[in-house]
N, C-alpha and C positions, 0 to 999 in steps of 0.2 A: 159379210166376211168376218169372219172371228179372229178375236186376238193373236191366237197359237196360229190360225193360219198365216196371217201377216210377218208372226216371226220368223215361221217357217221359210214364208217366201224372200224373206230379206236374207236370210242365213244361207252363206255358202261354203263347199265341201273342198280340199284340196289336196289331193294326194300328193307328197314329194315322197320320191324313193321308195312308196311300199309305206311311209308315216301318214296317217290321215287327220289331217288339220281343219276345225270346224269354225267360222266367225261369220262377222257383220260386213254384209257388202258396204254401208257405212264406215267401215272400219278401213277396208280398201281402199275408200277416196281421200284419206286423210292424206292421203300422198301421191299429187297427182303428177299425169307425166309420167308414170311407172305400169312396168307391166300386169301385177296387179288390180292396177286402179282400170285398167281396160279390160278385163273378163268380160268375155258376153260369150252366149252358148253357140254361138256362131265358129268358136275356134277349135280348132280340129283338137285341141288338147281338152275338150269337153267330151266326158263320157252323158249319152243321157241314160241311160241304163240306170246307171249308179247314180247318176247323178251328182257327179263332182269333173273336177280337172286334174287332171294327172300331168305332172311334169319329172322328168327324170334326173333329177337334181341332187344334191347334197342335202338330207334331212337336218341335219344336224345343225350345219347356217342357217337352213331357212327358218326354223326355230328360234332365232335372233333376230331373222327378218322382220319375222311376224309379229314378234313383241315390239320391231319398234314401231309398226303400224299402231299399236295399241298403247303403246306408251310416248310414243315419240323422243326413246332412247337405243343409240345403237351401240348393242356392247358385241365385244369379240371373243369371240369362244376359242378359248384355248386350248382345244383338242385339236385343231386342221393348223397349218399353216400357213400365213399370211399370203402369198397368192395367189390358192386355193380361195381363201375369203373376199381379195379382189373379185377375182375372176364371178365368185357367187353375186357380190354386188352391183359386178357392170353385168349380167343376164337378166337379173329382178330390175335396172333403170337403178339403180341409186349409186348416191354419191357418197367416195369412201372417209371423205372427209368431215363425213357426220359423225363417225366414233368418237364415244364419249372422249374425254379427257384421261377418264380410270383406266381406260382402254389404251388408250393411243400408245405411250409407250410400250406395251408388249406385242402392240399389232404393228409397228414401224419397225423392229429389230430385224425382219427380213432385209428390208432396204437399208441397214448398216451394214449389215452382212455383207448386200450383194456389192456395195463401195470399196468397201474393205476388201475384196476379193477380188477386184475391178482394179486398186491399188495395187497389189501383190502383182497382179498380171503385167501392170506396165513395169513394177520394178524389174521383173523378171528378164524382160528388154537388156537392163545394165547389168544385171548380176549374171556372171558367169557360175553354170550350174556344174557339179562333182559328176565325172563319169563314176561308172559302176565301178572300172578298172580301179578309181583312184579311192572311190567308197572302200572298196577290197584291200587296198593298201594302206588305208588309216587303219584296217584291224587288223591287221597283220597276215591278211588269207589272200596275198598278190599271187603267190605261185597257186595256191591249189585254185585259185577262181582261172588262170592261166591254163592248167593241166584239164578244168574238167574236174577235180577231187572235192568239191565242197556239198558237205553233207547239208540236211532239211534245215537245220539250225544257225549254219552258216548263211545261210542262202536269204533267212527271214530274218535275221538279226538286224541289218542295214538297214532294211526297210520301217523295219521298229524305230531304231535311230534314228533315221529322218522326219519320220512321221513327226515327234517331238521337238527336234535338235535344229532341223532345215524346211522351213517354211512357205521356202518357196519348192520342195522336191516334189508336190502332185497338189491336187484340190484337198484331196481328205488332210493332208498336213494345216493348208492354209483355213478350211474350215475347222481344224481341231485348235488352233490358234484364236480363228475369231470366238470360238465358244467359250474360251478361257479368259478375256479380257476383252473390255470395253473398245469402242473406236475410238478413243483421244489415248488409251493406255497403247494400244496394238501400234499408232505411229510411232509413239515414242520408243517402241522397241524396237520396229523397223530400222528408225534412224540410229539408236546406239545400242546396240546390242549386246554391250562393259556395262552399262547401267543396269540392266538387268540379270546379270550376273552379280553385281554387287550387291543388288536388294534380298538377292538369293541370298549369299552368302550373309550379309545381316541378321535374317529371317532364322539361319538357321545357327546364327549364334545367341540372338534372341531365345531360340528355344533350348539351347544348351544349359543358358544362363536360366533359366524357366526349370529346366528340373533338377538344376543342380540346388539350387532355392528349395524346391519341395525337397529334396535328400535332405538338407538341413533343417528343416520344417520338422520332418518327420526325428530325425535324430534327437530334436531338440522336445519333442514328444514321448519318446522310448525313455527319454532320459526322468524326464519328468515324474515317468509312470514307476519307473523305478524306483525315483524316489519317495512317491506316494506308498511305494508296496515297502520299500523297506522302514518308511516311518510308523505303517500300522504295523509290520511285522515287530520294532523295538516295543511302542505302546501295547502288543498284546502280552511281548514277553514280561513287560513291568507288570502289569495286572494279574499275571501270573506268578509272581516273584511274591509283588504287595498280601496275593489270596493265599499264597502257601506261608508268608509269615505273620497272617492274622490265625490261621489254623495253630503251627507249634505254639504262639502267644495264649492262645485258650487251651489247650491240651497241658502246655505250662501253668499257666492259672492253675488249670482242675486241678494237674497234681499235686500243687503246695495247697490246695483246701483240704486233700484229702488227707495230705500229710498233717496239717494243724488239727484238723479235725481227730483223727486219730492218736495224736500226743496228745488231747483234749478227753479222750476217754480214758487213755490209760492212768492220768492222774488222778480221776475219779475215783 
């Protein structure tokens, strides 16, 4: 048996998805106890035709999979979300707790999330939620939401406004919340919700004070420049003034030589 056949015979094929994946059944056992590390051609997910295994899977994890078979590092790909990548790791046998470190916090942000929304729920028990009726009459549209008269814009407005304003008014609110602040920040706004109006209004005197600062920056620029233009503009006028009185100072020369010179003949 020759060399290339033996590698041959050690190397196996794995289709995920329509991706065709080639390595070392060596490579396979480096992690046992996994689905992987059990291939034999006995499994109905064995083509012998082709000669590989075909699994209907997420290509894109198993890509991650396979390198940590080969590395013995498991990082998370940022393209699926977290438990979609669960889900890929309890199919393949392995444990999600092997993600690196680099990893871990962007791969855990699911399960703040799902807390953080788990919180919102039970608040929603104590808080008493705004009817529509009462939505309608903080904007002033109680009678035409009454009548039946409210136009496309009246109608999507409230819902705008909550979406932002009221947190607990549907999912998409309370996940539009979590995406905006952290879970130690999101309680704290929970519990005082004056606190964060004041950070607001800080923020936005902070930025007042921020370009009222550049207008003077800039004033104090203009003014500058002016006075650079109007300092060359005196020094060009001297240099012009100094050139036109070296010019009459010679033309006056000439003419008293011409005069001496000439009373200088005639005595002759």
């Amino acid at each position: 048996m020759t060399m290339n056949t033996m590698d041959a015979d050690n190397r196996v094929i794995i289709n995920v998805g329509g991706i065709r994946h080639e390595t070392y059944k060596a490579t396979l056992k480096k992690i046992p106890a996994t689905r992987l590390s059990r291939l034999t051609e006995a499994l109905a997910n064995y083509d012998p035709v082709l000669n590989e295994y075909f699994f209907d899977r997420h290509p894109g994890v198993f890509a991650q999979i396979l390198n940590y078979y080969r590395s013995g590092k498991l990082h998370y790909p940022t393209d699926v979300c977290g438990p979609l990548f669960e889900e890929e790791l309890e199919f393949w046998g392995l444990d999600s707790n092997q993600v690196e470190p680099c990893c871990w916090m962007t791969y855990t942000t699911h399960r703040d999330t799902a807390e953080v929304l788990a919180t919102l729920d039970r608040l929603d028990l104590d808080t008493d939620k705004p009817t529509e009726d009462d939505i309608m009459k903080k904007f002033g549209w109680g009678d035409e939401y009454q009548s039946g008269d409210l136009n496309c814009w009246q109608r999507i407005q409230p819902k705008i406004w909550a979406l932002f304003d009221e947190p607990y008014s549907s999912t998409p609110a309370k996940e539009n919340i979590t995406s905006r602040y952290d879970l130690q920040r999101l309680r704290e706004i929970v519990q005082d919700r004056d606190r964060g109006e004041i950070n607001l209004n800080c923020a936005r005197q902070r930025e007042k004070g921020d370009n009222l600062n550049c207008s003077r920056q800039r004033e104090k620029g203009d003014n500058i420049d002016c006075a650079r233009q109007r300092e060359k503009g005196d020094n060009l006028d001297c240099s012009r003034q100094r050139e036109n009185g070296d010019r009459l100072l010679k033309a006056e020369r000439k003419g008293r030589s011409s005069r001496l010179l000439k009373t200088e003949r005639e005595r002759r």
